[in-house]
C-alpha positions in Angstrom: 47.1 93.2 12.3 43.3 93.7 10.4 43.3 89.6 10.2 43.9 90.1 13.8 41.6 92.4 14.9 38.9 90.8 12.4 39.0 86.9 14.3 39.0 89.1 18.1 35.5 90.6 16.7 33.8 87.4 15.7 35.0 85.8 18.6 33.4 88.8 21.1 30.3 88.6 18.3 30.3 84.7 19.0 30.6 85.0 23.0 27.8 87.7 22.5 25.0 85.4 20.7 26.2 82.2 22.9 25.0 84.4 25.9 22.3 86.1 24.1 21.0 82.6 23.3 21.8 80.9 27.1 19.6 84.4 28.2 16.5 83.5 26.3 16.6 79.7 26.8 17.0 80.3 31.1 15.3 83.4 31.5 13.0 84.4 29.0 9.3 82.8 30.2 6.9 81.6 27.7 3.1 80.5 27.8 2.7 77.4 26.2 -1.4 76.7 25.3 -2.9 72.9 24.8 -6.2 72.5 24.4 -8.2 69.0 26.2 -11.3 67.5 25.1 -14.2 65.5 26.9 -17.5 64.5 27.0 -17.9 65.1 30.5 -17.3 69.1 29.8 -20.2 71.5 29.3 -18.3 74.4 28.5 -15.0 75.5 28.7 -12.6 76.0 31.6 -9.5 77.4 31.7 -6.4 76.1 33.8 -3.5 77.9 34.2 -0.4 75.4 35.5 2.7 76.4 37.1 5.4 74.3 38.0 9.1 74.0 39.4 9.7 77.9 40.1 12.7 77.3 42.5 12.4 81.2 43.5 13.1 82.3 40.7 12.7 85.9 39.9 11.2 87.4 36.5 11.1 90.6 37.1 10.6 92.2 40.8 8.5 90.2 42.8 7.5 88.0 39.7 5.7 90.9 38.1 6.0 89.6 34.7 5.3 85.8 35.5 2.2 87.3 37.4 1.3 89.5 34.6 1.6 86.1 32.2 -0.8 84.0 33.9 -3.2 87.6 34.6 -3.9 87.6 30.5 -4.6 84.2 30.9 -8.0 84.8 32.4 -8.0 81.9 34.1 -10.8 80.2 35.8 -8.5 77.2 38.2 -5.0 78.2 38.7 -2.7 75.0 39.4 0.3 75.0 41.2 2.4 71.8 41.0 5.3 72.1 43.6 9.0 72.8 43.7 8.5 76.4 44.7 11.8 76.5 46.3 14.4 74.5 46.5 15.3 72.9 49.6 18.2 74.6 50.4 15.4 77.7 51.1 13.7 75.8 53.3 14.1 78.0 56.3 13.4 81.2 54.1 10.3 80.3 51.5 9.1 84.2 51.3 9.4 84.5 47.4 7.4 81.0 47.0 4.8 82.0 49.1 4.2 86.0 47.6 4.2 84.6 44.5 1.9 81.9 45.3 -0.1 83.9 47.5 -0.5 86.7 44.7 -2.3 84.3 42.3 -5.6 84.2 44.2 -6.6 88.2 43.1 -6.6 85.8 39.4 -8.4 82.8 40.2 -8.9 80.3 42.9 -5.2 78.0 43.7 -4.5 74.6 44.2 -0.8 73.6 45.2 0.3 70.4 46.2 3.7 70.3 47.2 7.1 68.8 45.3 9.9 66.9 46.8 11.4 70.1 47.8 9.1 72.4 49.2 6.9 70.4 51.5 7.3 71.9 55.5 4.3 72.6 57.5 5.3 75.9 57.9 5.4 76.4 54.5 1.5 74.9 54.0 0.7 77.1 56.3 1.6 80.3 54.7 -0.4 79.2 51.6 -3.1 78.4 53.2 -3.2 81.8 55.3 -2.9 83.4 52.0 -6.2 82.1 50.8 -4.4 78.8 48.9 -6.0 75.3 49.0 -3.0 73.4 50.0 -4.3 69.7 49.1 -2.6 67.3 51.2 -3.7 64.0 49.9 -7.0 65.9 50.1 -10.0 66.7 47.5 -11.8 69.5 46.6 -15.7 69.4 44.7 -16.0 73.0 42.6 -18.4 74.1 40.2 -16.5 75.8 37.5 -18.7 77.2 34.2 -21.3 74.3 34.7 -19.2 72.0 35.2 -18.8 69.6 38.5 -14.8 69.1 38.7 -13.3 67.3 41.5 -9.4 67.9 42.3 -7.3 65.4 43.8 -3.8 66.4 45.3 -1.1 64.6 46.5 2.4 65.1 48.3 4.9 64.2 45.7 7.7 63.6 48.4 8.0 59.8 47.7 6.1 56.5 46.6 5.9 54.1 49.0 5.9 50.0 47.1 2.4 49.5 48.0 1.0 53.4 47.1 -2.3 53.3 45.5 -4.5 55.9 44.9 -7.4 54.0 46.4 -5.9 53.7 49.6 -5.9 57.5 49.9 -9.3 58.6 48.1 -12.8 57.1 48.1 -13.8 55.6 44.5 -14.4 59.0 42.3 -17.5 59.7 40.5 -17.5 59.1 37.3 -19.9 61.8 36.4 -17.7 64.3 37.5 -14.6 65.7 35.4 -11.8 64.4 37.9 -8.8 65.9 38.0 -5.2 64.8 39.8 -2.4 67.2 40.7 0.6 65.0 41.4 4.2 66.4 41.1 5.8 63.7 39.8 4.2 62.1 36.7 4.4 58.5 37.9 1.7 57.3 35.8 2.3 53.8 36.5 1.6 54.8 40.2 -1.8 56.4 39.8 -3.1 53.4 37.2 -6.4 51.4 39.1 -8.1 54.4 40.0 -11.5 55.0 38.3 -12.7 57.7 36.5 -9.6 59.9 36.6 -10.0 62.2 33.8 -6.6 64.1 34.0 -3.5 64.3 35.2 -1.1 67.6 35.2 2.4 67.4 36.9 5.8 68.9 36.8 8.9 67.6 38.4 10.9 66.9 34.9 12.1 70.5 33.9 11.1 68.6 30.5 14.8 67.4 30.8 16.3 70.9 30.9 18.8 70.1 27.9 16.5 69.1 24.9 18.1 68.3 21.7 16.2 68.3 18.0 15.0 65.1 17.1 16.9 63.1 20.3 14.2 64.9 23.2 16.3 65.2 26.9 19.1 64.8 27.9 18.4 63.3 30.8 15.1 61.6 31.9 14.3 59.0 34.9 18.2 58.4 35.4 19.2 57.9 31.9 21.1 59.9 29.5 19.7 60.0 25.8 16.0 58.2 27.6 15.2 58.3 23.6 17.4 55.8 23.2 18.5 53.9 26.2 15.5 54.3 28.4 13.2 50.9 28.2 10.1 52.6 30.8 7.5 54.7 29.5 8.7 58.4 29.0 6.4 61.1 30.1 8.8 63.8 30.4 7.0 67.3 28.8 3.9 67.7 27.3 0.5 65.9 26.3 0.2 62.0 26.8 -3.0 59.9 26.6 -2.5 57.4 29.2 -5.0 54.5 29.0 -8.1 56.9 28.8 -6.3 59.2 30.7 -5.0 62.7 29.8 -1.9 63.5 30.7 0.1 66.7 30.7 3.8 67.0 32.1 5.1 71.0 32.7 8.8 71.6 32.2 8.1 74.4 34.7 8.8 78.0 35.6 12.6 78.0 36.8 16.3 76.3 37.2 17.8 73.9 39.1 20.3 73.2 40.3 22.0 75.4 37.6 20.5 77.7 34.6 21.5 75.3 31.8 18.3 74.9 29.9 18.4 74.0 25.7 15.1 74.3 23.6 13.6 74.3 26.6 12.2 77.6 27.5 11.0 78.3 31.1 7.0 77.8 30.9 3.9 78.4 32.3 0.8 76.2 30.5 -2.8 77.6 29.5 -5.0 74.7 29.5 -8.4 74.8 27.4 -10.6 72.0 28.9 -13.2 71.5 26.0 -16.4 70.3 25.0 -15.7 66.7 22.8 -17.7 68.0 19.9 -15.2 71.2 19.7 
């Protein structure tokens, strides 16, 4: 009967930490900080990126995701698409607060995913005091420094996409920045002068195991190993000259079944080389 009763409470004590530890990895939000160097940069600029929230919640009306990216300070707040999923469509009101929200923190840029992407939607943002960037640039002055920010729809890529057929040549004396949602690096390659790129899309593979990365990346299983492409599925990359970083984003989908893979929002550090 003790033996009994002894396996029953290591098997409630083993259910107990297998939730406890599916909680943290789905719902418990982190801030992940990378720091970015260039010449170009007089002095430094904070980003703050958010990706891939799907409408999800953390805490009522996002109070602690807003209070997250608050602490941050930061100067450019990024928004990278996949605020909803698209079977909200018709009902985007939790994308659009939260969006909205961010602007008492910092001026926001969204461009949209391939889920959240109807002119109804754009709208909202934009009467919310969001720059909604449509294959569209912006020119700012942020701590000195002359930035330029690129956005693009992220809906799909055409064969014959090119950057240049959307955007005059940039300047390379500016700092250039491009907000993509999908990290198709091979797709944004001939354009000049592009100094960054920051993107979501991935949900950094939502299963991640030690040593073997995703899961799942680009439509195959175990990419570490079987995937024969480029992999630029979470985190920092230096692509040809230019610096990439990939967000495994804010929230879930289609189901809460992140591993070692904590929901995120980034803290960039743009940075003076000599730093």
């Amino acid at each position: 009967m003790k033996k009994r009763k002894f396996k029953f409470r290591c098997a409630v004590l083993m259910a107990v930490l297998l939730w406890a530890f599916w909680a943290v990895n789905n719902f418990c939000i982190k801030t992940e900080n990378q720091k970015l160097f260039s010449k170009k940069i007089i002095s430094p600029v904070r980003i703050v990126l958010v990706s891939d929230l799907h409408s999800s919640s953390f805490g009522k009306d996002n109070v602690i995701l807003k209070n997250l990216i608050k602490q941050q300070k930061p100067d450019l707040i990024f928004v990278l698409g996949d605020m909803y999923s698209r079977f909200e469509a018709e009902r985007p009101e939790t994308a659009v607060e939260f969006t909205t929200a961010l602007t008492e923190y910092a001026p926001v840029y969204f461009v949209s995913g391939d889920h959240d992407y109807s002119d109804k939607y754009f709208k909202a943002l934009e009467d919310g005091g969001v720059n909604v960037l449509n294959f569209e640039k912006s020119d700012v002055t942020v701590n000195e420094n002359e930035i330029s920010i690129y956005g693009i729809r992220s809906e799909w890529f055409s064969p014959t996409f090119s950057l240049n057929n959307a955007f005059s040549p940039a300047d390379g004396d500016r700092i250039n920045i491009l907000l993509a949602h999908c990290p198709y690096m091979e797709k944004y390659k001939g354009f000049e002068n592009l100094d960054f790129v920051f993107s979501g899309d991935t949900h950094g593979g939502m299963i991640r195991l030690p040593l073997l990365g995703p899961v799942y990346y680009n439509g195959s299983i175990l990419p570490k190993i079987t995937y024969s492409g480029k992999m630029y599925d979470k985190g920092y990359y230096n692509v040809n000259g230019t610096q990439l970083f990939v967000t495994s984003g804010a929230g879930n989908y289609p189901l809460p079944l992140r591993f070692n893979n904590r929901p995120e929002i980034v803290s960039i550090d743009l940075l003076p080389k000599s730093q």
